[in-house]
C-alpha positions in Angstrom: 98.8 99.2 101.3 95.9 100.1 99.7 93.6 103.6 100.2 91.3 105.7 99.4 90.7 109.1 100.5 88.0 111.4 99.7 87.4 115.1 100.5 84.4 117.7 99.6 84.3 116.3 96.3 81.2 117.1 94.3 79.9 116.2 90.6 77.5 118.0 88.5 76.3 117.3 84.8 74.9 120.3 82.8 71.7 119.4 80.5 70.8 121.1 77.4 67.4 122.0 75.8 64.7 119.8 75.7 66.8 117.2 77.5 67.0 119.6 80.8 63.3 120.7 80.7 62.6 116.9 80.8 64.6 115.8 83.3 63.6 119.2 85.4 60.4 118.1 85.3 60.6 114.1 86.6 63.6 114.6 89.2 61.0 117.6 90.3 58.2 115.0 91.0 60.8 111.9 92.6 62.0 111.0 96.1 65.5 110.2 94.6 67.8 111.3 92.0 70.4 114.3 92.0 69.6 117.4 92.8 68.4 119.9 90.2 69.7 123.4 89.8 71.7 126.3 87.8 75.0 127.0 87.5 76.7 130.3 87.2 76.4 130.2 83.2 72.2 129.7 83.9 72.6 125.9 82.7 70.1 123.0 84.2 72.5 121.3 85.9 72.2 117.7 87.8 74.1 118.1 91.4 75.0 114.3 91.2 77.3 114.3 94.1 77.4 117.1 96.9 80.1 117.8 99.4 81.1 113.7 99.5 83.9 112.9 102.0 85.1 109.4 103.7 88.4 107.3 103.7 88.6 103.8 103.0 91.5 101.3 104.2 93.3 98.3 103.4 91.0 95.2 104.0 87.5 97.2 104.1 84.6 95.9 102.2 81.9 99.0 101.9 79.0 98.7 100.4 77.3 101.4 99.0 73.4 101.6 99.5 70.9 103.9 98.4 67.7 104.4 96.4 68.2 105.1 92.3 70.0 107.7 91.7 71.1 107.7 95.2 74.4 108.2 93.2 76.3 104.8 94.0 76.9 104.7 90.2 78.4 107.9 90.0 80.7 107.6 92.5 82.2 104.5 91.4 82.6 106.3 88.3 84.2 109.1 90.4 86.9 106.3 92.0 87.4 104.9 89.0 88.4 108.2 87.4 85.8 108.0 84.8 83.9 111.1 86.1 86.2 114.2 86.9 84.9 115.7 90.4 83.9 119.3 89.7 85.1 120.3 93.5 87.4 118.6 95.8 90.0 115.8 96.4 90.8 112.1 95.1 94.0 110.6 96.6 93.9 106.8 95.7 96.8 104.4 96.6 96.6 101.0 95.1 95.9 100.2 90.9 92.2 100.0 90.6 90.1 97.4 88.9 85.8 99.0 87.8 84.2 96.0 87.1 81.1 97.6 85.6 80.5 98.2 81.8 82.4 95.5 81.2 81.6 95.4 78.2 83.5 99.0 77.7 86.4 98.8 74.9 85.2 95.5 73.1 85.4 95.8 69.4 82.1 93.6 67.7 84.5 92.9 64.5 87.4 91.8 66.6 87.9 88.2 67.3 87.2 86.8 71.0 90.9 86.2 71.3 91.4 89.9 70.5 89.1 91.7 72.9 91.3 89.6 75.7 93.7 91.6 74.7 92.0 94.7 74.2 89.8 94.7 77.8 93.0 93.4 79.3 94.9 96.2 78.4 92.1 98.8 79.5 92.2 97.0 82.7 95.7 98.4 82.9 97.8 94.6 82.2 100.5 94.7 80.8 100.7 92.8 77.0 102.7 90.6 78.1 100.5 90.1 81.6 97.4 89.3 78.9 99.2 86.6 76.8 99.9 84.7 80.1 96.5 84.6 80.9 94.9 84.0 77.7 94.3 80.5 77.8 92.9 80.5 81.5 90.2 82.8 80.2 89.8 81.1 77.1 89.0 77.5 79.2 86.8 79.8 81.9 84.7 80.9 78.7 83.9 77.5 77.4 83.4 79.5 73.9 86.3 77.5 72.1 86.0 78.1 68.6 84.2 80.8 68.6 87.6 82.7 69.8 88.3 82.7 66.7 85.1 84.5 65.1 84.3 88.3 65.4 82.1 89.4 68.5 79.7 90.4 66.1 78.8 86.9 65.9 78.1 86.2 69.5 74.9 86.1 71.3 74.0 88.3 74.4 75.2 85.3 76.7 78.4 84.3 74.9 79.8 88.7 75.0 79.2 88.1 78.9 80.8 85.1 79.5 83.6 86.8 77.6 83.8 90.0 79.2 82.9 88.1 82.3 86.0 86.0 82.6 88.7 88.7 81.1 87.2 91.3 83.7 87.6 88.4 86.7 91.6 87.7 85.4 93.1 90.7 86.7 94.2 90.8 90.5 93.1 93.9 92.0 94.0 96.2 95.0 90.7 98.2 94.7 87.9 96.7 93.6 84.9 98.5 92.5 82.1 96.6 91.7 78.7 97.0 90.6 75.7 94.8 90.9 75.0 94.9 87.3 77.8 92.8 86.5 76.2 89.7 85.3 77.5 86.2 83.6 75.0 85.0 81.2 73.1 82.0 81.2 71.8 79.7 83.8 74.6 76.7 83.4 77.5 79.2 83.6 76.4 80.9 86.6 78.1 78.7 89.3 81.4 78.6 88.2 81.1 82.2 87.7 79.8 82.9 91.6 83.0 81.1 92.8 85.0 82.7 90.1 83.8 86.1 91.4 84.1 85.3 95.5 87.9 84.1 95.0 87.9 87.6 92.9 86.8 89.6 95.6 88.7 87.9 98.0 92.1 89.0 96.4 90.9 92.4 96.0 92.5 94.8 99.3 89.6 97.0 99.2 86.4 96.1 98.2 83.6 98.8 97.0 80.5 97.6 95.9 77.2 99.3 94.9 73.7 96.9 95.1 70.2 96.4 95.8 70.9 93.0 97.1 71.0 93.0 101.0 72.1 89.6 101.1 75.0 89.8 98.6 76.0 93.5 100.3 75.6 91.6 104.4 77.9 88.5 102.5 80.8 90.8 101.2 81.0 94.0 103.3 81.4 94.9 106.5 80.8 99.0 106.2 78.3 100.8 104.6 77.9 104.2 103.5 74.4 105.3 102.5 73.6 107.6 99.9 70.7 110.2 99.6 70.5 112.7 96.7 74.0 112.7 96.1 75.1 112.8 99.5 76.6 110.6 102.4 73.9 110.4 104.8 75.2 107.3 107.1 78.2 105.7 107.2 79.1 103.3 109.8 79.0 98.9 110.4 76.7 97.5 107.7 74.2 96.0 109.9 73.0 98.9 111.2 73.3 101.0 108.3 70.9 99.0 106.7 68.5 98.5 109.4 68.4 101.9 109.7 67.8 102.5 106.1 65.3 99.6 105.8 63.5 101.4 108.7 63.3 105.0 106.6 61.6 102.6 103.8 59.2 101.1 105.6 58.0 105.0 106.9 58.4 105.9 103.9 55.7 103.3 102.2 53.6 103.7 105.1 53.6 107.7 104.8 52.6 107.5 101.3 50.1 104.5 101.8 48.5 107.2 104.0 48.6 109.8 101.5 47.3 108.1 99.1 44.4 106.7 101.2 43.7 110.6 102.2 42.6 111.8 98.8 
């Protein structure tokens, strides 16, 4: 069965230069975003995630909910093993499936046909796992042809609808899945919907990071809200996010009165 566990794990990013005086200055003057501070060596650093701890089980569907730079992104990166936690534990049972960048790994002077291969493979299938599902994600793309051409040669839509349907293929036991995700144009999106709700309905463990209440109260049953890097709420969804909606409507009217004050 599939799990994740999570203890006092935190993730910082050191700047440099120019690049940390910057970035000083706007998280200095925002409501969100990491924290910003020095590390023992008297780096900038970015405290990106802080102390984070919560389990997961087989079945759940969380949703992670935050402002930007809340740092939903970064701990999907985190679960996915992308990002190395600078303090704490990771103990994951189940083979994980990020779909987010999924673009990451295509090669623009490899053929359509090949980048199956290549994403399948940094999905973790196996080569012969990818040839048997070639030709279900070659029909799923509608590109035909154009298989045969580099990437190179593609337009914006057509890369999606590829990376789209080799990304959907696999069958996951963790899912992490970002809103950003997308599937090109108009036509394509419908089939794609249902592709993606039969994915996410394989999945054991669902974790997904978006700014769409609706999607988020369709597909998870658990939320855990994020602040500056930390878990500030974590319970059913519902009320997660009515009690977060609640802290943005204060929030608006605080600063409407602010602003109305000077």
């Amino acid at each position: 069965m599939s799990s994740i566990d999570v203890q006092n794990v935190s993730v910082s990013f050191p700047l440099y230069g120019g690049a940390a005086r910057f970035l000083r200055n706007r998280l200095m003057s925002s409501a969100t975003g990491g924290r910003v501070g020095s590390d023992k060596r008297s780096r900038t650093v970015v405290q990106a995630l802080e102390n984070i701890s919560f389990s997961v089980s087989h079945g759940e569907r969380v949703a992670l909910i935050g402002h930007n730079g809340a740092g939903k992104t970064t701990l999907l990166r985190v679960l996915s093993g992308i990002y190395p936690p600078l303090a704490g534990r990771i103990a994951i049972d189940g083979r994980i499936a990020p779909i987010f960048d999924i673009g990451l790994g295509m090669d623009p002077d490899a053929t359509g046909y090949d980048n199956i291969r290549i994403r399948g493979l940094y999905l973790g299938l196996s080569r012969r796992a990818v040839e048997a599902r070639i030709a279900e994600i070659a029909e799923f793309t509608e590109l035909g042809p154009f298989l045969d051409m580099p990437m190179r040669t593609y337009s914006a839509g057509m890369q999606t609808r590829l990376s789209f349907a080799v990304s959907t293929s696999v069958d996951p036991e963790i899912l992490l899945l970002d809103e950003g995700i997308g599937a090109g144009d108009a036509s394509f999106m419908e089939r794609a919907n249902a592709r993606l709700r039969s994915f996410v309905e394989r999945s054991g463990i669902l974790v997904l990071a978006s700014h769409d209440s609706g999607l988020l109260a369709r597909l998870c049953e658990r939320a855990l809200r994020l602040e500056h890097g930390r878990i500030v709420d974590d319970g059913p969804f519902d009320e997660v996010m009515a009690r977060f909606e609640e802290d943005q409507h204060l929030g608006k009217e605080a600063a409407a009165r602010e602003a109305a004050s000077r």
